[in-house]
C-alpha positions, 0 to 999 in steps of 0.5 A: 533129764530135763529140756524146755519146749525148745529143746526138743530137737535134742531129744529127738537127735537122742531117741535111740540113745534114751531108755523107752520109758525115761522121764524127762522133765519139761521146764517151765520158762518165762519165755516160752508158751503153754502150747509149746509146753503142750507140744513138748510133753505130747511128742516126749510120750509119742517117742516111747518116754515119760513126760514130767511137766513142770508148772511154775504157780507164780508163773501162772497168770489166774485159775482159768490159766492153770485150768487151760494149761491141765487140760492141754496138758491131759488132753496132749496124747492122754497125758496122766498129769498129777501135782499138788502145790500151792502159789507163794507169796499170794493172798490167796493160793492159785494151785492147791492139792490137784490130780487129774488121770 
């Protein structure tokens, strides 16, 4: 299953319907903003499911970026948040081998 932070209305009209524990993937668009990723990920584990996150590294505009971005997402409800890539088409990688529980 997989939503953006704007769809979270569906999820929560489906609640009763979805498995405690499920995953639910949260997009990461263009067009949407860090604390609505935040909130996204912070209600899905408040209704009983399994946020999974999705951060897109070309997407993330510097390592402070990607750090506030970790640390809301960690912070929003104890999240375990762990991942492990690499920006592409950088001199230099922006994401490498993280984990943080």
């Amino acid at each position: 299953m997989e939503i953006t932070g704007k769809d979270l209305g569906q999820i929560e009209a489906a609640k009763s319907e979805i498995p405690a524990g499920t995953p639910i993937n949260i997009a990461f668009l263009g067009n949407e903003t860090h604390a609505q990723r935040i909130e996204a990920a912070a209600r899905i584990r408040q209704w009983g499911f399994e946020p999974v996150p999705i951060i897109s590294s070309r997407r993330l505009t510097s390592v402070q970026d990607r750090d506030e971005l970790l640390a809301g997402l960690t912070s929003a409800r104890d999240l375990p948040v762990s991942c492990s890539w690499a920006a592409i088409r950088r001199r230099r990688p922006v994401l490498t081998g993280i984990r943080s529980t």
